[in-house]
N, C-alpha and C positions, 0 to 999 in steps of 0.2 A: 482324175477320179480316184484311183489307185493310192495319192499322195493323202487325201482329204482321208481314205478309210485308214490309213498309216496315225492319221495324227487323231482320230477318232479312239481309235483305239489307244492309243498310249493316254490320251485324257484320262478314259475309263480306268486304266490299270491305276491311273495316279490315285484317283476317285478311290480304288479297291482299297489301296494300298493306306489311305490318311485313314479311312474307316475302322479299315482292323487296328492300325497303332493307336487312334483313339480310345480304340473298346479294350486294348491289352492294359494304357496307361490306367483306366478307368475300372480295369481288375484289380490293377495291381494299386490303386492308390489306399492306405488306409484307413478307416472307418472308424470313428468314436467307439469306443467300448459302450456295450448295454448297459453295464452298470454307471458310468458316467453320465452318458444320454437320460437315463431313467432321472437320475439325481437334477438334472437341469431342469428339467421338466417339474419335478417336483418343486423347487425351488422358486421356479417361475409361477406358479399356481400359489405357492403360500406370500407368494409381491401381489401378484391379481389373480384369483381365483376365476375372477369373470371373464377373461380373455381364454378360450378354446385355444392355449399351446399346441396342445398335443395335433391339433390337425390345422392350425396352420403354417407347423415346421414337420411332417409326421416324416420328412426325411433324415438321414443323418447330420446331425446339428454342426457337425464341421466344416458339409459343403451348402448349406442352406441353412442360417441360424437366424436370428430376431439380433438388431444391432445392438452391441455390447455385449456379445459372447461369442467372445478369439480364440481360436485355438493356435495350436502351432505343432509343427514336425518334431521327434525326437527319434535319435536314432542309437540305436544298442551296436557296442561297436565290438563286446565280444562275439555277436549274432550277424553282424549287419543287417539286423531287422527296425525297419522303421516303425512307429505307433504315432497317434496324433492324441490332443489331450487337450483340454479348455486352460487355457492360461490368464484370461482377464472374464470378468465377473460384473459390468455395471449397470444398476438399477436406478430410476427416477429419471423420469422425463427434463431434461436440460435446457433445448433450444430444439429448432428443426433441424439446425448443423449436430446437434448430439440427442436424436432421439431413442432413446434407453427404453426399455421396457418400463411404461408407467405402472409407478405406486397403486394401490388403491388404500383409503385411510385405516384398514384394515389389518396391512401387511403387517407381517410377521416374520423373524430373523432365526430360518430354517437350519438348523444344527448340521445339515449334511454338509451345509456350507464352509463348514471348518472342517469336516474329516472324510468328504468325499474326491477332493479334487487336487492330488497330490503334485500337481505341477500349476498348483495355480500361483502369479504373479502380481496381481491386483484383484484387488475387489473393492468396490465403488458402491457406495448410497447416497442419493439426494433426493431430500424431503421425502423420505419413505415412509417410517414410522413416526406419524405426525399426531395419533389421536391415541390408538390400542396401546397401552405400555409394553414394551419387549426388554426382556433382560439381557446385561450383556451375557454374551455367550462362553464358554471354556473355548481351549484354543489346543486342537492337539500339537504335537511336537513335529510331524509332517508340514503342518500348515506352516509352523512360525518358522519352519528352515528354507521355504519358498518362498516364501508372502515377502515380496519387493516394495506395493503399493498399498496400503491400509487407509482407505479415505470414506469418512462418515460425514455429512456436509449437511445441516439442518434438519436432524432427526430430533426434533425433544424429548419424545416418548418412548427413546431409547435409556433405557435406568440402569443407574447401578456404578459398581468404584471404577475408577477408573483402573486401577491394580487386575483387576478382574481380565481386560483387553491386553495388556501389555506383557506380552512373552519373553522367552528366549528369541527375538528376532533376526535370527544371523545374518540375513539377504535384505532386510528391510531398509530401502533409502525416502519415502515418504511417511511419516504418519500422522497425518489429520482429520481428527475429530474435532471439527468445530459446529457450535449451535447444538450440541446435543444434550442430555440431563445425565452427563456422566458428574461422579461429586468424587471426594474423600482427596486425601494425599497426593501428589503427584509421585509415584513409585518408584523409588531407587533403580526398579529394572528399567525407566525408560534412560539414564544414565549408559546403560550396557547397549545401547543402541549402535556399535560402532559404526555401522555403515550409515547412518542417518546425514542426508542433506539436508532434510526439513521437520521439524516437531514442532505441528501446529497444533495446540490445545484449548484453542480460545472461545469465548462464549459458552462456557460447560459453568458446572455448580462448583467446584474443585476448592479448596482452601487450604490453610495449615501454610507452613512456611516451607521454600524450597531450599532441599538440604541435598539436592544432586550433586553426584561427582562429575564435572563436567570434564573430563581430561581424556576420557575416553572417544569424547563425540569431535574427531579431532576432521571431520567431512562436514561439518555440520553448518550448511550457509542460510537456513533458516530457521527462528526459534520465536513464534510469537505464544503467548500467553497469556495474551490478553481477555479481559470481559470476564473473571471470576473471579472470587474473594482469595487470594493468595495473600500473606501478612508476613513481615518481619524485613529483613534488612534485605538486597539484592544481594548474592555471594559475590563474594567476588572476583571467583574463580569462572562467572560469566566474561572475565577478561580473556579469557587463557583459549577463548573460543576465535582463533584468530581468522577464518574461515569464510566467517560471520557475513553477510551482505541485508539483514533485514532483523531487526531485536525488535519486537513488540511486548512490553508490560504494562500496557496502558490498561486503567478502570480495574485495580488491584486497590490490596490497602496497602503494599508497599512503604517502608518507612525510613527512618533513618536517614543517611547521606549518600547522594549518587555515587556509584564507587569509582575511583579515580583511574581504577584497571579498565574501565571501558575505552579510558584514551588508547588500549593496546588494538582495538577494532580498527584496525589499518583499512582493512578490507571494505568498510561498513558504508553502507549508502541511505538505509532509512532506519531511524532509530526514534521509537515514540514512547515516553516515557510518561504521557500525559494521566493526571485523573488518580494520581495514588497520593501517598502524607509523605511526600518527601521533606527534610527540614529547612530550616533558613539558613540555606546554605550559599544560595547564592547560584546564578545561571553557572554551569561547569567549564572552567576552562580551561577542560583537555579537548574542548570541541574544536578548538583551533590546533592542533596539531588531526585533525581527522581528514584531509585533503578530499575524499571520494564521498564523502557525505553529500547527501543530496536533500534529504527530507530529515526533520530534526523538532521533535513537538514534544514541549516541556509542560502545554498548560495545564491549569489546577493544580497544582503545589505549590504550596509557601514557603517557595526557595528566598522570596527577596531580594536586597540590592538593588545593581545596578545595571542595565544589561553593558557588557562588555566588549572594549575596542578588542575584537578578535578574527575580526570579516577577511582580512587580506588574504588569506589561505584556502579560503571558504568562497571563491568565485563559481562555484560550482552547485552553489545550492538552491532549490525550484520553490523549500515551502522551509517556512519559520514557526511555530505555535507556541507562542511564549503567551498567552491569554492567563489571566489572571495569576500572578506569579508573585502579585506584591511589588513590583519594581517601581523603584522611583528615578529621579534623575530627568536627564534629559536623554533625547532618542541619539548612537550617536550620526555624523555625519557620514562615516566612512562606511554604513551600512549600503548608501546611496550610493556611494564610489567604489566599490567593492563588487558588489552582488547585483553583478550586470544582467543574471539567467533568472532571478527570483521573481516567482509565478505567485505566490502566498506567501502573505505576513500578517499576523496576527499577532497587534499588540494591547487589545482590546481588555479592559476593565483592571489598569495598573492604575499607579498613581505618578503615571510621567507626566512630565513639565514641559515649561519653553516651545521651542518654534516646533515646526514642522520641518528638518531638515532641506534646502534646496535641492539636496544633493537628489532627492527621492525624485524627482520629475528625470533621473533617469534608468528610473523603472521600469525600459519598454517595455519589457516582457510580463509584466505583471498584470494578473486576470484579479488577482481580489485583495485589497489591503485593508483592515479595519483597526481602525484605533479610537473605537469610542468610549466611550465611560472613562476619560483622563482627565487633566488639568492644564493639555495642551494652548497654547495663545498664539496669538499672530497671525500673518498670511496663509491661506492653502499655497503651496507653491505648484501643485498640479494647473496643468494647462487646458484650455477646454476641448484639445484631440484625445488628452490622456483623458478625461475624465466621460468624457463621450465614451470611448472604447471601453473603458470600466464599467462602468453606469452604475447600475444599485450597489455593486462590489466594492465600491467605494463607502466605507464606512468611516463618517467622522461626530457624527453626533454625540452628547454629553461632556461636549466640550465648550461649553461658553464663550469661553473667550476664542475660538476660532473665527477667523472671517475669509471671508470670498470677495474676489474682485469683482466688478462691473459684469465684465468678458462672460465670466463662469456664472452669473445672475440671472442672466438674458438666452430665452431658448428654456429645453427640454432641460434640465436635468432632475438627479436623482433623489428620491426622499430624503438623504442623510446629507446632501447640501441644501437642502430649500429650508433645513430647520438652522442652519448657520445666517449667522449677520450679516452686510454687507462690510468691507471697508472704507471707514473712513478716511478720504482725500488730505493730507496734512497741508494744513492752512500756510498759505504762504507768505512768509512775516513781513511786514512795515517795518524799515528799520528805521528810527527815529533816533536824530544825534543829538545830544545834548547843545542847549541854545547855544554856550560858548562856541562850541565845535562848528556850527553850523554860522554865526556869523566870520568866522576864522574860515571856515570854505569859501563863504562868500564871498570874503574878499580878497583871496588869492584869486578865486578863479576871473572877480574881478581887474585884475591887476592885471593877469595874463592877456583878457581882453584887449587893455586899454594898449599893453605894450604891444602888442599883434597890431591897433588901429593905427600907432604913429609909426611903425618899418611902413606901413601900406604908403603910409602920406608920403615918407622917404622918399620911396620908392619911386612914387607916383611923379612929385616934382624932383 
């Protein structure tokens, strides 16, 4: 009995004992600043005004916040006093895996947002400002010496230069505004970006010709810019970006000649240069010295030519988009023998010839090929497992003179073989010898008879 109140009691004591270190840690732990807290709050109110913030977080936002507002520890180390502070910032509903404080079509791009939150590190919009127009905002000098992540992602009704958002950003290694109504020049300052991994500016209203110093952006492994009116020649000190792993200038007015410095993108794996006035210059081939390319789409430019034996180097590659390019020639073979991984090709509305390569029936990997609107002839050389597994992705129509075997006729398959021909079976000739020749057989073969019948008689008697 004596044992059982022994260990009662030291239970107790242990009890005693988690209770107060918990209530001392829970003194001592740090608490947002009023004026920080006040500013979330406000901030959150001009994204939805109709959502009641304030009472369903009315505690301190650093240990009870609405998801997508981070804080983090900093500690003063001439004081050794710790403070906590919001460090990430994102709005617009995502998914259920990222639900962000929702938009309302209303919201508005609250000014505290840039000069209240001195250790902020991101800040994030998606689909926020979709109807109310918001101006871009000035940018204090605070913000743009923290601000690591700057991501705008389908705002339209976000307006104004783009010059206007692009600071001194010393900490900055993301900046993507894409789908937004930002226009004008693309600003010499986003060249001074040195820390930048990625400068995504695509789908904005932006034009004028790009005359950045790129020598600067020496981290820089992505740069799409695609979906606005940009015009004049590619620099071609875009070579010098050796870094590189993603170049996007696709649906630009782009002009001139591919520059022959992109062959220096060692690094580079998807490069879409689709949809701008590039000249008849011809498919580039520095693409054959590019080994780590994986994705490579040139259509809509009137390059011309021919496409080029260049594949051997190129076993690596999953998509092709050479669509409307002007090319003539034939396909070659060694596309088939080469590009064993290739998932997409797209050789769709040229002016290529002749057969259908054999070599391509070893395409297993391939989910979609289209090559219609050519002058293509001959056999499909696909087989009816390859052309099952493709099904509608198989594009061969506006090709007349293509045909389909029996095999591939019969069963299920897809609209772009039911408008193909059958193949005709080649007739198998009669060979007919001239009379002279044929009475001259005859009577050798005759002769041979007769001498075979008299060894038999020989033989016989």
């Amino acid at each position: 009995m004596a044992s059982f109140s022994l260990i009662f009691t030291l239970v107790f004591l242990y009890c005693l004992m988690s209770t107060w270190v918990v209530s001392q840690q829970q003194e001592q732990q740090p608490v947002l600043d009023s004026f920080e807290q006040e500013s979330v709050y406000q901030v959150l109110s001009s994204i939805n005004s109709s959502i009641p913030w304030r009472s369903l977080f009315p505690d301190d936002l650093c240990s009870s916040a609405p998801h997508g507002v981070v804080c983090d520890y900093f500690s003063d180390e001439s004081t050794n006093d710790v403070s906590v502070h919001i460090t990430e910032l994102s709005f617009g509903y995502v998914s259920d895996f990222t639900p962000n404080p929702p938009c309302s079509p209303n919201s508005t791009l609250n000014p505290l947002l840039f000069t209240s939150f001195k250790h902020l590190r991101k800040l994030f919009f998606y689909k926020c400002f979709t109807e109310t127009p918001v101006s871009v905002p000035g940018v204090s000098p605070t913000f743009a010496q923290t601000i690591e992540e700057l991501v705008f992602i389908g705002n339209p009704a976000l307006v104004g230069p783009l010059s206007d958002m692009v600071s001194n950003f010393t900490s900055l290694r993301r900046l993507v505004l894409t789908g937004n109504g930002l226009y004008g020049n693309i600003p010499d300052g986003v060249g001074d970006l040195v820390n930048s991994e990625e400068i995504t500016l695509s789908m904005n209203n932006l034009s004028g010709e790009v005359s950045l110093n790129f020598s600067k952006l020496k981290k820089l492994k992505v740069l799409d810019l695609s979906g606005n009116g940009l015009v004049g020649n590619v620099p071609e000190r875009v070579g010098n970006l050796t870094q590189l792993l993603k170049l996007d200038l696709s649906s630009n007015g782009f002009s001139g000649k591919i520059p022959e410095s992109l062959g220096n993108l060692q690094s580079l794996e998807f490069m879409d240069l689709s949809f701008n006035r590039f000249a008849n210059f011809g498919i580039p081939l520095f693409l054959a010295e590019m080994p780590r390319l994986k994705e490579v789409y040139l259509s809509g430019n009137s390059l011309g030519g021919q496409i080029p034996e260049i594949w051997e180097k190129l076993d690596g590659i999953l998509g092709i988009g050479f669509s409307s390019l002007g090319l003539e020639g034939k396909i070659p073979a060694s596309m088939g023998v080469h590009l064993k991984n290739l998932c997409y090709l797209g050789l769709d509305n040229n002016n290529l010839r002749g057969k259908v390569p054999e070599e391509f029936e070893f395409l297993e990997f391939a989910s979609e090929i289209n090559l219609e609107n050519n002058n293509l002839s001959g056999r499909v050389p696909f087989s009816a497992k390859f052309t099952s597994k493709v099904g509608g992705k198989l594009r061969l129509k506006g090709n007349p003179e293509l045909c389909i075997d029996e095999d591939l006729s019969s069963g299920k398959r897809s609209s772009s073989l039911q408008q193909l021909k059958l193949c005709t079976k080649p007739d198998i000739p009669i060979h007919v010898l001239p009379l002279g020749a044929a009475n001259s057989g005859f009577s050798s073969s005759f002769s041979h008879l007769l001498v075979l019948f008299l060894c038999f008689l020989l033989i016989k008697y």
